[in-house]
N, C-alpha and C positions, 0 to 999 in steps of 0.2 A: 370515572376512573378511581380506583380504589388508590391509596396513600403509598404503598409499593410499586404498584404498573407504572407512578406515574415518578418514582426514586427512580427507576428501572431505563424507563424512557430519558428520565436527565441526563442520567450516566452514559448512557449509551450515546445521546446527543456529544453531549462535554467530550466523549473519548473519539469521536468520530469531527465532531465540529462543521459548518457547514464548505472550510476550507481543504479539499482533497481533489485528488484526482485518480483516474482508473486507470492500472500498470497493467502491461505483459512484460513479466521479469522470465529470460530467458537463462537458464543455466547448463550446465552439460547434461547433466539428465531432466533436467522440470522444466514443465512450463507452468509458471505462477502466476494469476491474475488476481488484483487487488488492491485496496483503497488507499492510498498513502497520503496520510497527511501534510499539508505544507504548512513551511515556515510562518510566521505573523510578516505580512508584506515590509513592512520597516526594517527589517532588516539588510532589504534586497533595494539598490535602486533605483528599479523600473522593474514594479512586482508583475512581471507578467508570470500563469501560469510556466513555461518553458522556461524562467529565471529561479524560480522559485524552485522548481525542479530541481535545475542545474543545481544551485543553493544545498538543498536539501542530501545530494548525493553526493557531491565534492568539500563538503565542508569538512573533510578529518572523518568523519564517521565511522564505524566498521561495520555497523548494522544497518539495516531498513526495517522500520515495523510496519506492516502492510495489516490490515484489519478486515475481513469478509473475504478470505483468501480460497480459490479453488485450486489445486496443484494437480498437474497432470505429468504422469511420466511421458519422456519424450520419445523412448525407446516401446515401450509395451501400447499402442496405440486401444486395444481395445479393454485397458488396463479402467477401472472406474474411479474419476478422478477423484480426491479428497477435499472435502470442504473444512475451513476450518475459520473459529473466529478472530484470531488473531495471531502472524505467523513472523518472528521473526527472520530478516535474510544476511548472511554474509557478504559484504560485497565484494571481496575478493573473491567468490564463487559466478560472480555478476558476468552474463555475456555482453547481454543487450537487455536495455530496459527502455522502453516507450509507454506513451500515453495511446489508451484506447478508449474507443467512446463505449457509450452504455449499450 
């Protein structure tokens, strides 16, 4: 690997971390699927992933930063969804947010 591919790869490591889990963030119009990073476990606890969640969306926040993000309208079904690298979310827009597996 060349001395960039491999600045490239740290960064991406570092911003993503190997602490996340995979959301379906529901809203009146989107359906948003994507990486949300959790909390460092010390903060929480009993760092289970479902704590750390909890953590993560009820602590004051007003945003979510979710990273490898696909957004689909929820109205237009055959609408082609958008991918994008990193999305931030209002949570007063928030319906439902769950964990999905890969």
């Amino acid at each position: 690997m060349k001395k960039d591919e491999i600045k490239k790869a740290n960064k991406n490591e570092t911003q993503l971390g190997n602490d996340y889990v995979k959301l379906l963030v529901t809203t009146e119009d989107y359906l948003i699927t994507g990486q949300l990073r959790l909390p460092i476990p010390s903060v929480v606890e009993n760092p289970t992933t479902e704590n750390l969640l909890f953590y993560a969306l009820n602590c004051g926040n007003m945003f979510m930063a979710l990273y490898d993000c696909v957004i689909s309208n929820r109205h237009n079904v055959e609408y082609q969804p958008e991918h994008v690298d990193y999305y931030n979310v209002n949570l007063n827009i928030v319906h439902s947010c769950q964990i999905i597996k890969d």
